[in-house]
Backbone of each chain as ProteinMPNN parsed JSONL, in Angstrom:
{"seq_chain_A": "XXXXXXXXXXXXXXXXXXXXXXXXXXXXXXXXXXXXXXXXXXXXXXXXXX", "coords_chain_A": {"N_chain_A": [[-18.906, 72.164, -32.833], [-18.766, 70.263, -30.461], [-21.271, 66.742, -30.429], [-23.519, 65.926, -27.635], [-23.714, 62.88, -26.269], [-25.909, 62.002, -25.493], [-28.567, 60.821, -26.733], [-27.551, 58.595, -28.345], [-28.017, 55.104, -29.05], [-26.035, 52.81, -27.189], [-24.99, 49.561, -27.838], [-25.753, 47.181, -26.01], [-25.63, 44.233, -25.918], [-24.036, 41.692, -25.45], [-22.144, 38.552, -25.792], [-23.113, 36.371, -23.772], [-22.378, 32.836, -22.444], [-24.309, 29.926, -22.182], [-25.363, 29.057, -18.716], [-26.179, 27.132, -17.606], [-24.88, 25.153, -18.744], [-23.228, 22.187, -18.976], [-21.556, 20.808, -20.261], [-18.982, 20.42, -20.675], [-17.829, 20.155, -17.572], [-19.104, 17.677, -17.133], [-17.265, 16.356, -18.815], [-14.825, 16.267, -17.815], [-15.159, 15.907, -14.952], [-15.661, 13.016, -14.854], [-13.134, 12.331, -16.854], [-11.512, 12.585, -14.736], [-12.451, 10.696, -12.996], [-11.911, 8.382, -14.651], [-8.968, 8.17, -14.644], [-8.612, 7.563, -11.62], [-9.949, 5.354, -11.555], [-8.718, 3.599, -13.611], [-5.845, 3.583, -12.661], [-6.265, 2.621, -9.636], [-7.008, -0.232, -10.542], [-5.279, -0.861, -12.055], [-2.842, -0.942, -10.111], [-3.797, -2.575, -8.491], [-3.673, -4.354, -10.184], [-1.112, -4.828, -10.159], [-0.232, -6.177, -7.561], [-1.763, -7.796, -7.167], [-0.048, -9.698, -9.377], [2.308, -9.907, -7.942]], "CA_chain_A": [[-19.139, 71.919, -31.433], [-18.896, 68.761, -29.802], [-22.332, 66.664, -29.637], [-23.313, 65.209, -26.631], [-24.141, 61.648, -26.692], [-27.201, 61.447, -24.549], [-29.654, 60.176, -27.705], [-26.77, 57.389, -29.004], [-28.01, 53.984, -29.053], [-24.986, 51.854, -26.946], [-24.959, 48.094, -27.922], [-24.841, 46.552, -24.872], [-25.359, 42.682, -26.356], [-22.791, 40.661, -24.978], [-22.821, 37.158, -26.171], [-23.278, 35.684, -22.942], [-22.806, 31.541, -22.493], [-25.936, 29.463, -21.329], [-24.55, 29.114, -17.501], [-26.728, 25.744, -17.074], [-24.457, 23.998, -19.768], [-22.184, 21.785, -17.885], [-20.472, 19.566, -20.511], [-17.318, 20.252, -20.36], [-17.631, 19.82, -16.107], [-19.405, 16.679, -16.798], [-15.795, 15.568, -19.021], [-13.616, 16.393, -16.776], [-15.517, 14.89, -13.977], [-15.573, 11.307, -15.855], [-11.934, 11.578, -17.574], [-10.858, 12.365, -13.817], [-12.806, 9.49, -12.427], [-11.79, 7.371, -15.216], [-8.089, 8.483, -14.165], [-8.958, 7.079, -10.231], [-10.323, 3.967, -10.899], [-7.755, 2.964, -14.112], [-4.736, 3.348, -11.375], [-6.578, 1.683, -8.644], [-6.923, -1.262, -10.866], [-3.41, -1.345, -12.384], [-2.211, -1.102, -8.847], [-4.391, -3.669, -7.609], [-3.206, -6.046, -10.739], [0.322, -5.098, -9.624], [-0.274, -6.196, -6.144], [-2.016, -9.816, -7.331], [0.972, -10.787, -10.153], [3.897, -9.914, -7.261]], "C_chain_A": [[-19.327, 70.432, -31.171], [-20.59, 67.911, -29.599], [-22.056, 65.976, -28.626], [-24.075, 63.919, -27.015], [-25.181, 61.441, -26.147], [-28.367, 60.231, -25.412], [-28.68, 58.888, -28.238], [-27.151, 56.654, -28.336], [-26.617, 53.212, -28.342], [-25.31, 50.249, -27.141], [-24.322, 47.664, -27.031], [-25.079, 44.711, -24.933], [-24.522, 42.486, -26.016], [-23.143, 39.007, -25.144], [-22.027, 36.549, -24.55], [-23.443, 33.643, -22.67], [-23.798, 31.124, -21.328], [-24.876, 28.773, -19.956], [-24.904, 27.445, -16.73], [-25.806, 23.952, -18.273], [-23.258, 23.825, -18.978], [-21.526, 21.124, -18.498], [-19.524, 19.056, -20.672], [-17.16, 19.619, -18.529], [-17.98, 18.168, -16.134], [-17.868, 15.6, -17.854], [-15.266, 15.635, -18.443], [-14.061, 15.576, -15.93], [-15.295, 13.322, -14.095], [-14.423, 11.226, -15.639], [-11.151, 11.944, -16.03], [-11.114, 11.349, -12.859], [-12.22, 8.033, -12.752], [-9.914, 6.628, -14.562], [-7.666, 7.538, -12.395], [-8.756, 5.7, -10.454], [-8.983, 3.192, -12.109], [-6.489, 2.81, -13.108], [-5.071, 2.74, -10.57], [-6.709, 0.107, -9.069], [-5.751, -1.731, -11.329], [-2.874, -1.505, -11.102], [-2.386, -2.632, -7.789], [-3.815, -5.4, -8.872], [-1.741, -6.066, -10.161], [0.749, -6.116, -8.296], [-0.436, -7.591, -6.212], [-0.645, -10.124, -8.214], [2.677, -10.563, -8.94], [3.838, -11.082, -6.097]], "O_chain_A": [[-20.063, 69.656, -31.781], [-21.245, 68.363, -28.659], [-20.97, 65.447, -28.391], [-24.917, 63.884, -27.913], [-25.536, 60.286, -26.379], [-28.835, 59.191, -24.948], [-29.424, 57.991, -28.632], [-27.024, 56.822, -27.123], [-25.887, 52.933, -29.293], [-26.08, 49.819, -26.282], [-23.105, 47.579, -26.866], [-24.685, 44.013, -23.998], [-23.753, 43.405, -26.299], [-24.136, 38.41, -24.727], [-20.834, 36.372, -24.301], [-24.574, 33.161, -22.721], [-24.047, 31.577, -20.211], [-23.849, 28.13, -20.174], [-24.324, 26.821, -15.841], [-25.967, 22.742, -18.435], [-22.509, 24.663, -18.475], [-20.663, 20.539, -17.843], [-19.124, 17.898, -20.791], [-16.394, 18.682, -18.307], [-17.369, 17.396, -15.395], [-17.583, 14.429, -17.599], [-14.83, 14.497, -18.267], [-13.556, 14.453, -15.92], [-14.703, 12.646, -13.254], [-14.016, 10.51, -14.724], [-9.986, 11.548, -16.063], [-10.288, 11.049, -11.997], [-12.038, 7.048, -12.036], [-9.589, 5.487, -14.232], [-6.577, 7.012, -12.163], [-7.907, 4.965, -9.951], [-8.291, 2.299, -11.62], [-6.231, 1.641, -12.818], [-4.218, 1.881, -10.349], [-6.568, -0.767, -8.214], [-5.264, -2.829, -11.061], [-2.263, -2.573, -11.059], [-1.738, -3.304, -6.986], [-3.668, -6.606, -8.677], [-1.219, -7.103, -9.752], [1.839, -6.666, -8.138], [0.266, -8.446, -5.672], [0.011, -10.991, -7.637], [3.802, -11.0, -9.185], [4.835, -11.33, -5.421]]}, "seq_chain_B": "XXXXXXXXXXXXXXXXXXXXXXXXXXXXXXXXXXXXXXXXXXXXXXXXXXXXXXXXXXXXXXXXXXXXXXXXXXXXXXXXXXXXXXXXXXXXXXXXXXXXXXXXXXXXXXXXXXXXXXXXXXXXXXXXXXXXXXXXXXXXXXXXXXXXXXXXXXXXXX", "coords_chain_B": {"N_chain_B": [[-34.831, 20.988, -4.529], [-33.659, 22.23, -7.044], [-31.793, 20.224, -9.327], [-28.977, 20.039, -11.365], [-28.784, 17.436, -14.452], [-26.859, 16.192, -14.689], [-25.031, 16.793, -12.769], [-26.179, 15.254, -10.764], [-25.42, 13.041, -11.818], [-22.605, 12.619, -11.508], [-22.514, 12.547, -8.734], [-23.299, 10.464, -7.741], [-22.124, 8.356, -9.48], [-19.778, 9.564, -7.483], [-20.736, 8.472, -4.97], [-20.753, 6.143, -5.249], [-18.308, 4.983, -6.005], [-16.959, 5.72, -3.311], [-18.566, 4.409, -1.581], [-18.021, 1.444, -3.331], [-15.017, 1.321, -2.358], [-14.775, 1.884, 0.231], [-16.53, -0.796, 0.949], [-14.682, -2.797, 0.187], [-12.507, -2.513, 1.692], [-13.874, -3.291, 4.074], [-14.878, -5.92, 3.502], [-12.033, -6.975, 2.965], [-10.923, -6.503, 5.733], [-12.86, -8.25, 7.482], [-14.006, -10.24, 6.161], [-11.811, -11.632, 5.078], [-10.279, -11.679, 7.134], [-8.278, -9.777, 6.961], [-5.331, -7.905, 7.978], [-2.936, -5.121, 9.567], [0.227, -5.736, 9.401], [1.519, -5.141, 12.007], [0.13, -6.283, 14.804], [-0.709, -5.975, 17.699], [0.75, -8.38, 18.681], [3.33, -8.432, 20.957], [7.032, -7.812, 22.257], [10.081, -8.477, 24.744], [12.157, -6.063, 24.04], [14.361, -6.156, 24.867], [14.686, -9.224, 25.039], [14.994, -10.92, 22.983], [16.817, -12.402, 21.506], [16.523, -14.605, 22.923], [14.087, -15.572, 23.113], [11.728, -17.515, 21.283], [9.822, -17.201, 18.701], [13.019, -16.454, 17.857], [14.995, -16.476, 18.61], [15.504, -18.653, 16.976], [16.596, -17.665, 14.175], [15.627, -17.714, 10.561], [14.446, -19.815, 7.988], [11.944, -22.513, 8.285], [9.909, -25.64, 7.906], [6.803, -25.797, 8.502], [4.294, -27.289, 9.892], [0.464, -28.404, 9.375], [-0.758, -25.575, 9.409], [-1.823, -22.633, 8.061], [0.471, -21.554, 6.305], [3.032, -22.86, 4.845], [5.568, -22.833, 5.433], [8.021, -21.035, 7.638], [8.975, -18.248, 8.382], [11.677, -16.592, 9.994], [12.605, -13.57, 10.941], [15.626, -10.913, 12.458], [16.085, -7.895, 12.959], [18.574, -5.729, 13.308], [20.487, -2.98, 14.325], [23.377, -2.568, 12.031], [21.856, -4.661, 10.242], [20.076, -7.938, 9.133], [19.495, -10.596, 10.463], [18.6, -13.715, 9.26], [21.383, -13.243, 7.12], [21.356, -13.845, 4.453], [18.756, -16.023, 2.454], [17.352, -18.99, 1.22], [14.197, -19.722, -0.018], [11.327, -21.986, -1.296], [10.493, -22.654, -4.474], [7.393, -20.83, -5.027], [5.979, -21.616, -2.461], [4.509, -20.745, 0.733], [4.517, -18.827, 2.43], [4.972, -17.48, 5.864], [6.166, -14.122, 7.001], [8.327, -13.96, 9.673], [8.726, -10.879, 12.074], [11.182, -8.888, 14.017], [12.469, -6.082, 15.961], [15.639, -5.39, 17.499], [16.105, -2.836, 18.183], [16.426, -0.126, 17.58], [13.405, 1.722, 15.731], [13.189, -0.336, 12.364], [12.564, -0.845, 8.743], [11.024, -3.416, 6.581], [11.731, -4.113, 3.803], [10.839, -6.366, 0.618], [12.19, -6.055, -1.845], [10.301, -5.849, -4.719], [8.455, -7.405, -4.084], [5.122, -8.191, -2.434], [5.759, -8.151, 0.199], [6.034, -5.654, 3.067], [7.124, -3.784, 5.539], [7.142, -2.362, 8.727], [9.082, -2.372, 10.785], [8.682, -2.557, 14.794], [10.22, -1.842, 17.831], [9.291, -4.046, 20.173], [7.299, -4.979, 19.109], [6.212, -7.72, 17.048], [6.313, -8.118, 13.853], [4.223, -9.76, 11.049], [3.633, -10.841, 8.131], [2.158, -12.509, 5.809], [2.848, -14.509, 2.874], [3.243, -15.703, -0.648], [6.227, -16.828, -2.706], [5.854, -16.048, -5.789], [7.601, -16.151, -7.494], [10.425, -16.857, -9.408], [13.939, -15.974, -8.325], [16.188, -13.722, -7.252], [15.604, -11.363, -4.189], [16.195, -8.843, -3.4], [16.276, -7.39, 0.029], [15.76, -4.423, 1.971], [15.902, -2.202, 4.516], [13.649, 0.375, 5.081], [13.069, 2.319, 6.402], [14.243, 5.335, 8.235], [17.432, 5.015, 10.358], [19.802, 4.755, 11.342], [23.113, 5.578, 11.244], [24.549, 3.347, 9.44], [22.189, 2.799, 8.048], [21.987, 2.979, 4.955], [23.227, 0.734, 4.174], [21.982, -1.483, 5.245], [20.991, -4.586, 4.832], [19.202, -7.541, 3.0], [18.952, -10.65, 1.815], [16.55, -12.851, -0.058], [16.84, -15.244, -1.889], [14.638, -16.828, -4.225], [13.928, -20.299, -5.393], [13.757, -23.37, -7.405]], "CA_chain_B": [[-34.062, 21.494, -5.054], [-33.252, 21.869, -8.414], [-30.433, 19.776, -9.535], [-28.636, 19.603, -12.704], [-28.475, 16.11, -14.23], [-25.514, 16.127, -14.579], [-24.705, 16.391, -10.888], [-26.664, 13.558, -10.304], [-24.761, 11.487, -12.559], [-21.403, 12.663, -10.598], [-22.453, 12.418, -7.089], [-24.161, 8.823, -8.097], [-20.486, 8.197, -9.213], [-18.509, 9.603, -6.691], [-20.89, 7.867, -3.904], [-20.645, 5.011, -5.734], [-17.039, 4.798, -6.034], [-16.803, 5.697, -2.366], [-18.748, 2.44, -1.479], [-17.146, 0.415, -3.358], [-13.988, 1.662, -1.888], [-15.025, 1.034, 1.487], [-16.85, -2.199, 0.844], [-13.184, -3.812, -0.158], [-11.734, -2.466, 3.358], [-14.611, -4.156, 5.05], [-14.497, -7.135, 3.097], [-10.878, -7.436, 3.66], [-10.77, -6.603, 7.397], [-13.606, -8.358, 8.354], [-14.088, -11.626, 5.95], [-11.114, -12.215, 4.806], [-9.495, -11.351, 8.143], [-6.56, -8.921, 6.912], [-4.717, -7.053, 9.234], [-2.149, -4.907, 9.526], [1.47, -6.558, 9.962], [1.819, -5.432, 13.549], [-1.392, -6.554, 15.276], [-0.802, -6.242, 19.175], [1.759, -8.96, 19.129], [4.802, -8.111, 21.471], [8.198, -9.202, 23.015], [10.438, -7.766, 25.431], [13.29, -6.189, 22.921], [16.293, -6.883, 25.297], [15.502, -10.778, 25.374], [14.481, -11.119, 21.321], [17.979, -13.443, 21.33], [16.298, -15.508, 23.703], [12.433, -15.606, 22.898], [11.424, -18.332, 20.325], [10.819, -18.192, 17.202], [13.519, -14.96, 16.991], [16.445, -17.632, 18.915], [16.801, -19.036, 15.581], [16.203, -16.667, 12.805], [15.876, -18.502, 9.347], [13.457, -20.553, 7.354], [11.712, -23.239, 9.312], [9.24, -25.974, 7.597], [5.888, -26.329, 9.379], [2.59, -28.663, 9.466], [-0.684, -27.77, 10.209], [-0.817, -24.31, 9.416], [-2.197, -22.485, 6.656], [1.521, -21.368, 5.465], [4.325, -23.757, 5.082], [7.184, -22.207, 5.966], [7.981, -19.513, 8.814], [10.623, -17.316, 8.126], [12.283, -15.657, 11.083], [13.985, -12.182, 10.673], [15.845, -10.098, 13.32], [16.7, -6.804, 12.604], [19.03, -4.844, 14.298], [21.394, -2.099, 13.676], [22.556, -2.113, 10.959], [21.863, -5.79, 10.009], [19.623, -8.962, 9.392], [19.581, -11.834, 10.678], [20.063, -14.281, 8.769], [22.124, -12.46, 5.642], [20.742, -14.74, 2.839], [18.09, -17.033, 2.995], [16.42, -19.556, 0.021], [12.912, -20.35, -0.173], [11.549, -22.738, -2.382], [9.529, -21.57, -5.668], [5.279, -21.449, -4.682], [6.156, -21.939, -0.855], [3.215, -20.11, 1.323], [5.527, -18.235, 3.977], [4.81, -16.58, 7.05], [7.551, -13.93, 7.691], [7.73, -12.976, 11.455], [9.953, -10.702, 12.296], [11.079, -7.816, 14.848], [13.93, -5.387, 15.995], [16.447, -5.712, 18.731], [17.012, -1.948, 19.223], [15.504, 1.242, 16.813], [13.02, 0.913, 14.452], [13.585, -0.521, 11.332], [11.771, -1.427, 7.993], [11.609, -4.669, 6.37], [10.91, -4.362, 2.383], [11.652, -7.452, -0.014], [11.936, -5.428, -2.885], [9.424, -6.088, -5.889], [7.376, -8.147, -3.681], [4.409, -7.181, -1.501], [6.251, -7.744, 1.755], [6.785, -4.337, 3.379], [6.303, -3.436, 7.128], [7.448, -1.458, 9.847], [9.52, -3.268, 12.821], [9.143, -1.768, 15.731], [11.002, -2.5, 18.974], [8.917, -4.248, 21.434], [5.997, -5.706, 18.775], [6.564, -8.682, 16.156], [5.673, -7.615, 12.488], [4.255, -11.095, 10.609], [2.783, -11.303, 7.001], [2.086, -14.388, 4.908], [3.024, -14.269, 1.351], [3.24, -16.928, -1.46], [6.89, -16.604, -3.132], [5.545, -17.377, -7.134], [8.398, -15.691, -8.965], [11.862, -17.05, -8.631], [15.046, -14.758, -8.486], [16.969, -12.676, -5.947], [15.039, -10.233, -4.086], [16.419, -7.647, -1.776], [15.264, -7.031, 1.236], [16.237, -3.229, 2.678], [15.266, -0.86, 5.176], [12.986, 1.524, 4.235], [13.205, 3.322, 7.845], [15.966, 5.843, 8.748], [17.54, 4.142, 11.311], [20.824, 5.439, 11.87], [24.458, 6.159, 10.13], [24.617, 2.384, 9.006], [20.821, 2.778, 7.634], [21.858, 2.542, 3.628], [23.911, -0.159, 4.202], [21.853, -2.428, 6.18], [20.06, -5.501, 3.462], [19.423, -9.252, 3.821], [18.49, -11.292, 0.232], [15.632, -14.008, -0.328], [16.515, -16.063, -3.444], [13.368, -18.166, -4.47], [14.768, -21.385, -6.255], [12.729, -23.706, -8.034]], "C_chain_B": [[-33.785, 21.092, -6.463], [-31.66, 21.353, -8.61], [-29.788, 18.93, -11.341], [-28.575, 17.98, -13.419], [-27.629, 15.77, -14.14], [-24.538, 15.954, -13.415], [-25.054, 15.604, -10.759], [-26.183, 12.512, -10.368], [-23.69, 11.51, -11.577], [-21.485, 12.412, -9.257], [-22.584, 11.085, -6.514], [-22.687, 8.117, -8.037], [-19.814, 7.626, -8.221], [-19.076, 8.871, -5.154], [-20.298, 6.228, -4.281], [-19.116, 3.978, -5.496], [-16.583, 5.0, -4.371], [-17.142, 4.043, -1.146], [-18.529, 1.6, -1.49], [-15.781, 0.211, -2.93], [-14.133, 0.787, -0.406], [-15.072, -0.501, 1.871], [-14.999, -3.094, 0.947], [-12.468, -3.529, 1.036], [-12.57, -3.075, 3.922], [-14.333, -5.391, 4.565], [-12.861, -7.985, 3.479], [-10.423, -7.241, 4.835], [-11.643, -7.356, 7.853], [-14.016, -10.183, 7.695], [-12.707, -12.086, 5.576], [-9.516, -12.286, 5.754], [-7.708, -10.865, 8.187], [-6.691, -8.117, 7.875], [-3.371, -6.205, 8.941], [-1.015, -5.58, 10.149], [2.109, -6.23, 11.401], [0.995, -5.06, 14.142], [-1.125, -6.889, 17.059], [0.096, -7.665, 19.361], [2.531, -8.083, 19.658], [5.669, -8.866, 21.828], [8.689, -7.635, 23.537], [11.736, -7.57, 24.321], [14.405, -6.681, 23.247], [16.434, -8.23, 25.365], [14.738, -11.22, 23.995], [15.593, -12.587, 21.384], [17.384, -14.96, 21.823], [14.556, -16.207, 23.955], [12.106, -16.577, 21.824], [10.396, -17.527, 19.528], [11.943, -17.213, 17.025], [15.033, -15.84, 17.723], [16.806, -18.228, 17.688], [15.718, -18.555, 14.172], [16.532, -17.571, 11.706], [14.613, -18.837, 8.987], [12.863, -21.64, 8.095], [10.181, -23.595, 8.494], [7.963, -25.962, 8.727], [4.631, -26.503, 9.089], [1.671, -28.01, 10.291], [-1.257, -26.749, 9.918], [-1.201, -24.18, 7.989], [-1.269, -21.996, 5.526], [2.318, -22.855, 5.513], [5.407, -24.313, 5.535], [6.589, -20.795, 6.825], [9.419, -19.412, 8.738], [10.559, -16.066, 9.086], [13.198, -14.792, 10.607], [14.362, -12.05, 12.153], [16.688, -8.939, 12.539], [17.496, -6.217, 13.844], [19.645, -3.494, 13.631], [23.292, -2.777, 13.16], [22.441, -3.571, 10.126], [20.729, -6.546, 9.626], [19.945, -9.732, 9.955], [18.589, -13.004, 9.986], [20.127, -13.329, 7.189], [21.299, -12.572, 4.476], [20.05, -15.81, 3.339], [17.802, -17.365, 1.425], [15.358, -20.15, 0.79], [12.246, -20.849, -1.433], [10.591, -21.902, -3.351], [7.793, -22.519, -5.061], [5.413, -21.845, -3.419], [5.071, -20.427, -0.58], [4.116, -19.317, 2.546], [4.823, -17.358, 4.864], [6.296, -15.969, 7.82], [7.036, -13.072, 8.919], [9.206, -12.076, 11.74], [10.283, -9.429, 13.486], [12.44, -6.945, 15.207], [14.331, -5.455, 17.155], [16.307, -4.115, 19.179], [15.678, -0.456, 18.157], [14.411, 0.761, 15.917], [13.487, 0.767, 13.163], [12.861, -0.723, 10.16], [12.135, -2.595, 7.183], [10.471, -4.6, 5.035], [11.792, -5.476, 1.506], [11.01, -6.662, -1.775], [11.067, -6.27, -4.517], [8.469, -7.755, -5.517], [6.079, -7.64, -2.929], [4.757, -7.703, 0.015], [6.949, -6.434, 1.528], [5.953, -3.889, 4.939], [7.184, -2.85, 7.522], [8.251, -2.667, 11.158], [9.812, -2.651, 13.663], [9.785, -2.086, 17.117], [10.005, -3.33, 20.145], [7.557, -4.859, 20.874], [7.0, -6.216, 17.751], [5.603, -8.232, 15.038], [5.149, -8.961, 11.492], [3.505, -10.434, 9.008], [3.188, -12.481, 5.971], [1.886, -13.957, 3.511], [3.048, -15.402, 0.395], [4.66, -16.251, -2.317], [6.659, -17.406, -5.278], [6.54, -16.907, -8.595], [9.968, -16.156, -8.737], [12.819, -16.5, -8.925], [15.81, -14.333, -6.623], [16.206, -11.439, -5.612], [15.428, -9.712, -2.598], [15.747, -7.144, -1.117], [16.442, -5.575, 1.898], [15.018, -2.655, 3.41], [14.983, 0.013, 4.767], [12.549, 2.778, 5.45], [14.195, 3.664, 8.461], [16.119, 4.787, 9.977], [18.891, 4.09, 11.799], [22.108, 5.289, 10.868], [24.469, 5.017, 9.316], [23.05, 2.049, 7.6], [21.102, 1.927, 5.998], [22.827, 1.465, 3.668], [23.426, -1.96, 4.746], [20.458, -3.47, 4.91], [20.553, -6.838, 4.142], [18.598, -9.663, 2.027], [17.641, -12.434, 0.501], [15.788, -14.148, -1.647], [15.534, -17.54, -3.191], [14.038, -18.669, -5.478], [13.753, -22.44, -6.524], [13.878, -25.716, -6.978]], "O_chain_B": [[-33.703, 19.954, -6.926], [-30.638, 21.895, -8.188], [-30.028, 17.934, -12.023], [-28.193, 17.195, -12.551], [-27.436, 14.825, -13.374], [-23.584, 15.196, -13.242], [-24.213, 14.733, -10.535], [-26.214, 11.486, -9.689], [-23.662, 10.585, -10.765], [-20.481, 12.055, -8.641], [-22.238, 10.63, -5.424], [-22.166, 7.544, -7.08], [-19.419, 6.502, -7.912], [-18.262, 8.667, -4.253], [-19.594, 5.459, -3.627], [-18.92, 2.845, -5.055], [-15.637, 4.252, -4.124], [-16.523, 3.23, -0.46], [-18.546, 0.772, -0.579], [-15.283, -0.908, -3.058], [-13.802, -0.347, -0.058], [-14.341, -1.207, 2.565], [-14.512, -3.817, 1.816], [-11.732, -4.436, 1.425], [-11.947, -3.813, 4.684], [-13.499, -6.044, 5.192], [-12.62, -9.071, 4.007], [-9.385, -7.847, 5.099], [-11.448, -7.391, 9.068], [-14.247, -11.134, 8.442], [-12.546, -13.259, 5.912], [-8.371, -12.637, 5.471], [-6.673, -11.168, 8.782], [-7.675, -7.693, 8.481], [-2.683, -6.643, 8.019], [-1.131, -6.004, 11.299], [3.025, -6.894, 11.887], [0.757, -3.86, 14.287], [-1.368, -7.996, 17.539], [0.036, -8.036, 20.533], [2.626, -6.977, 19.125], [5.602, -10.095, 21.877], [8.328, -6.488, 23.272], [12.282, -8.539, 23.795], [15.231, -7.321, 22.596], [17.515, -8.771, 25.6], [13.775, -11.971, 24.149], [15.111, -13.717, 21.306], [17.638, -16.066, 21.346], [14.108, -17.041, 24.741], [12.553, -15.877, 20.915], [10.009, -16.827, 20.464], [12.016, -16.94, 15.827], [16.107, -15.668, 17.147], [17.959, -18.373, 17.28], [14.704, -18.918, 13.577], [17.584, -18.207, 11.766], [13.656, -18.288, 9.533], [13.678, -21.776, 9.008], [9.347, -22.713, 8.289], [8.302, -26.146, 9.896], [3.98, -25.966, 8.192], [1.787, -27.372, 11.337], [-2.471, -26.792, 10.116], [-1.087, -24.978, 7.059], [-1.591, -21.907, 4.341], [2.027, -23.774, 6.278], [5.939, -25.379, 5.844], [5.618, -20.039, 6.815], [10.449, -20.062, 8.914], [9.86, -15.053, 9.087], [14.262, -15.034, 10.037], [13.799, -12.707, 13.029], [17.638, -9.061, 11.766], [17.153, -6.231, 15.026], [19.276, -3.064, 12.538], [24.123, -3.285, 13.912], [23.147, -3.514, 9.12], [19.82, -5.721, 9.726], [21.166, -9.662, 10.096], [17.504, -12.965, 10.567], [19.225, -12.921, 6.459], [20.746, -11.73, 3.768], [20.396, -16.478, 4.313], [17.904, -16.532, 0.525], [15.422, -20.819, 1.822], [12.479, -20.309, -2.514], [10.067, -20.814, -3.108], [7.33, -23.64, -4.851], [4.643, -22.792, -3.261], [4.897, -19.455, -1.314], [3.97, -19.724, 3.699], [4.07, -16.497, 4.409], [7.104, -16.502, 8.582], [6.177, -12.23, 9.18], [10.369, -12.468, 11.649], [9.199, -8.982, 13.861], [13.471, -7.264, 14.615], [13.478, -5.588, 18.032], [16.365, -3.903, 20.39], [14.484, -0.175, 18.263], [14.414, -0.36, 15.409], [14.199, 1.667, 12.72], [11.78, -0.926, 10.712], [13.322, -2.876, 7.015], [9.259, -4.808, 4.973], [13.018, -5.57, 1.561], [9.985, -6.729, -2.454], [11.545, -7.227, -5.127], [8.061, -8.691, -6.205], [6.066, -6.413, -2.842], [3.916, -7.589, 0.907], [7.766, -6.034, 0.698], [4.777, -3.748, 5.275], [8.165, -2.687, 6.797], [7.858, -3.433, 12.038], [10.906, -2.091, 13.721], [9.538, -3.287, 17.234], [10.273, -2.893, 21.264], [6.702, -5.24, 21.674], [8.09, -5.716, 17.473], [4.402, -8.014, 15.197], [6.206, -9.298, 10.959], [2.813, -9.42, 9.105], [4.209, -13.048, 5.584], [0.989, -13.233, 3.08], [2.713, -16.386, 1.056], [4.431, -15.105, -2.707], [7.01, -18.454, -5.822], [6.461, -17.071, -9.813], [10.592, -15.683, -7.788], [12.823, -16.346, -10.146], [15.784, -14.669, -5.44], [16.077, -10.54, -6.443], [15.177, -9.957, -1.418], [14.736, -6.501, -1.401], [17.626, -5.733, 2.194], [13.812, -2.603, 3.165], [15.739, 0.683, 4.064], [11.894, 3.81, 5.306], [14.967, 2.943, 9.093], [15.281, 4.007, 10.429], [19.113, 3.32, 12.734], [21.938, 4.862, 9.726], [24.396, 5.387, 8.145], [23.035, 1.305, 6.62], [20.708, 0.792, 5.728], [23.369, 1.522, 2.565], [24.017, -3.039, 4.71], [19.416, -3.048, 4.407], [21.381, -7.211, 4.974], [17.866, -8.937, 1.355], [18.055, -13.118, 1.437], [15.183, -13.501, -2.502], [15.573, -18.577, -2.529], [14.637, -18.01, -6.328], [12.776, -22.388, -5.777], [13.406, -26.843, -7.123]]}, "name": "protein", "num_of_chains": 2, "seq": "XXXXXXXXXXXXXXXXXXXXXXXXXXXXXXXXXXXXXXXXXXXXXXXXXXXXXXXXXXXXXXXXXXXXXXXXXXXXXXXXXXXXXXXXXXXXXXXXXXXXXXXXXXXXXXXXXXXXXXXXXXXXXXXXXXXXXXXXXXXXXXXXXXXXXXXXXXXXXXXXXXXXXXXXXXXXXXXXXXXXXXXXXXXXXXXXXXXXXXXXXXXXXXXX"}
């Protein structure tokens, strides 16, 4: 006969990441800032040697 | 409010970078009195032929001033006036220039002259020529069937 599962233990652990860890957002943020201001300055040397 | 530090750092940043952004448009509109190349000057377009400085389009030495030289365009369809011009090497120029009829644009390729000419205002900016060569000047504003056809050359000569 079939049991029923009522008494089975389910493992409901889930490896969950810590939601306050930002350090990937805080690379991106940067290497897209860095992105901004390197072009605004190449542009701006372009602009003085023409 | 709670705020990550991390935000802090970015917002610190991105004000930051906003600021200094600004700052350099104030600074250059306001001390170092840039402007855009068509600043409430006008002319009447049907008598451009007949209006000084656009009666004789060309190069033209002059004293006093904080350029050197004044270099007269006229644009029309689909043309310059004048074709080919030389200016000398390290000359301070003031080009003035405007259109007889549609608008037109007036770029001197791989320089930083580039403006808009519109019919009925005079387009001016002051440049320093410090590289010497041949540099084409085209329209960079449709401007009708003739459009890709229509160029005028500035060779800087030492």
């Amino acid at each position: 006969m079939a049991k029923t599962e009522l008494n089975r233990k389910i493992d409901t652990e889930t490896e969950v990441e810590d939601s306050t860890n930002l350090n990937g957002t805080l690379a991106s943020v940067m290497i897209l800032g860095a992105i901004l201001i390197i072009t605004w300055v190449g542009l701006y040397m372009l602009f003085l040697s023409r | 409010m709670h705020m990550h530090k991390f935000e802090k750092i970015w917002l610190i940043f991105g004000f930051g970078a906003l600021l200094v952004f600004l700052t350099v448009i104030g600074v250059s509109a306001f001390y170092l009195g840039n402007q855009p190349p068509s600043c409430l000057a006008t002319i009447d377009p049907e008598k451009v032929d007949t209006t000084a400085p656009f009666n004789e389009p060309g190069l033209k030495k002059v004293e006093g001033k904080e350029w050197d030289y004044e270099l007269v365009f006229v644009a029309s369809a689909f043309s310059y006036s004048p074709a080919r011009v030389e200016v000398p090497l390290g000359a301070k120029v003031k080009v003035i220039a405007t259109s007889k009829d549609v608008m037109h644009g007036f770029q001197a390729a791989g320089t930083n002259v580039n403006m808009m000419l519109e019919p009925g205002y005079i387009s001016e900016v002051v440049t320093t020529f410090k590289n010497p060569g041949e540099f084409l000047i085209v329209c960079n504003e449709y401007c009708g069937v003739g459009h890709h056809m229509m160029h005028s050359m500035i060779e800087v000569v030492e």
